[in-house]
C-alpha positions as CSV (number, residue, x, y, z in Angstrom):
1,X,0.0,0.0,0.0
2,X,1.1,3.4,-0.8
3,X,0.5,7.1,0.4
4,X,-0.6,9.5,-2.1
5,X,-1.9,12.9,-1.9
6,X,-3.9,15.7,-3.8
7,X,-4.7,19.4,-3.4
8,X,-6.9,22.0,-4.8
9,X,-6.8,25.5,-4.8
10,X,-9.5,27.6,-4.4
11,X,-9.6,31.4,-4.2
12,X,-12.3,33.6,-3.3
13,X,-14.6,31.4,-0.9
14,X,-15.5,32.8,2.4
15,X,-17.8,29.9,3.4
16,X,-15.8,27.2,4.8
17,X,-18.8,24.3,4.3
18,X,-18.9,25.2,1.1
19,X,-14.4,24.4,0.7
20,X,-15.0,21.0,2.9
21,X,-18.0,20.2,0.1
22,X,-15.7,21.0,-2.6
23,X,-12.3,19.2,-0.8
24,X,-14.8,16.0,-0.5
25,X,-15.6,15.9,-3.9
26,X,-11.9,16.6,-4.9
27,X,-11.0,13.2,-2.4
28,X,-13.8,11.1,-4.1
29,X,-12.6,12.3,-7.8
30,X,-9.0,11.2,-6.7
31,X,-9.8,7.8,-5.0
32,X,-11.7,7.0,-8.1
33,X,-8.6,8.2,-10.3
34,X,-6.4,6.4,-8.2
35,X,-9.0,3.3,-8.9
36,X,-9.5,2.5,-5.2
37,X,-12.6,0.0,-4.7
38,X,-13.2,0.8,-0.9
39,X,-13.7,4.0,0.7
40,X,-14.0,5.5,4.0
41,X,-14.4,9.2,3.7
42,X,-13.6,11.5,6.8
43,X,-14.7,14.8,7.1
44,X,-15.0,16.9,10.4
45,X,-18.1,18.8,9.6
46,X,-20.9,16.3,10.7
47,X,-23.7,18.0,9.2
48,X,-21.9,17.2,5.7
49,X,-21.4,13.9,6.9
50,X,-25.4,13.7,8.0
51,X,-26.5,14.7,4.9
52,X,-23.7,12.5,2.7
53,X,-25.3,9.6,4.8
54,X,-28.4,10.0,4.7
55,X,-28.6,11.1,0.7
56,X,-30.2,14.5,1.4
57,X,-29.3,16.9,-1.4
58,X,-31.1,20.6,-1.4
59,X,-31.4,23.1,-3.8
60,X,-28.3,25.2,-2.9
61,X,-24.3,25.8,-3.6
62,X,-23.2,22.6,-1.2
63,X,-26.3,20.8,-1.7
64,X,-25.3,20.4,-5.1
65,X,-21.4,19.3,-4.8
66,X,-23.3,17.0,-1.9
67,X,-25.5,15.4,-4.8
68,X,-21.8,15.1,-7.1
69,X,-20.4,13.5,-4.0
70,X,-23.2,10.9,-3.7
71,X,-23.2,10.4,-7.0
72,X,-19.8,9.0,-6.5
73,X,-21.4,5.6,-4.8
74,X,-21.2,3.5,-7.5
75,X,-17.6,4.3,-8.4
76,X,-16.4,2.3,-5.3
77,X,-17.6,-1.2,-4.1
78,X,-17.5,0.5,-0.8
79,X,-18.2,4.3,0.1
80,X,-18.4,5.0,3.4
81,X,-18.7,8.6,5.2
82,X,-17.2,9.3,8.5
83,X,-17.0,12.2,10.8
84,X,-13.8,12.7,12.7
85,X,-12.6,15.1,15.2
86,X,-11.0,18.4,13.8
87,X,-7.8,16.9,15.5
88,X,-7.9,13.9,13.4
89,X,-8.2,15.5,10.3
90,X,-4.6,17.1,11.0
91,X,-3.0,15.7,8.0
92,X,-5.4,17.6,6.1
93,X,-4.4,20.9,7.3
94,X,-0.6,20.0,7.1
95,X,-0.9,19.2,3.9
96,X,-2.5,22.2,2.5
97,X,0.2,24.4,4.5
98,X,3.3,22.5,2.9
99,X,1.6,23.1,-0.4
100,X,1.1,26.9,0.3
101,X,4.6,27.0,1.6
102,X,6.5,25.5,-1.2
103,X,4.2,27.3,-3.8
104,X,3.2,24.1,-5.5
105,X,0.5,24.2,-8.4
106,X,-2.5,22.6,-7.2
107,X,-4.9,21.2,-9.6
């Protein structure tokens, strides 16, 4: 088993839920890439993780990127959605700081 990583950059976007919708949908897009055939999908905004869950899209910004991100279910034999613990999402946050200190191109 490897380790591989991705990032994305996005400018302009002062909603937060909105950049954890969008960084799920960039995970899911890479696992599939990567051709991965079980997921568990961590996230440490649980209402994000609710609605992934329970397949609740609505008629807004993030309820649309939720709808891409279910869509996503039959990509994977196995798609699960977790919620984790700001703490326990640290490599997240590391990783996007080494990116932003090295000026690496994200895609």
């Amino acid at each position: 088993m490897g380790i591989t990583a991705s990032c994305l950059q996005v400018f302009s976007l002062s909603d937060s839920k909105v950049a954890e919708a969008l960084a799920m949908r960039k995970g899911l897009e890479f696992a599939k890439d990567m051709s991965f055939l079980n997921l568990i999908a961590e996230s440490n905004v649980s209402n994000m993780v609710l609605a992934l869950n329970a397949h609740q899209q609505s008629p807004t910004y993030i309820g649309s990127i939720i709808g891409d991100c279910i869509s996503f279910n039959v990509c994977f034999c196995s798609l699960n959605f977790k919620h984790v613990k700001r703490e326990a999402n640290q490599v997240a946050h590391y990783l996007a700081k080494w990116y932003d200190l090295h000026n690496l191109d994200c895609i």
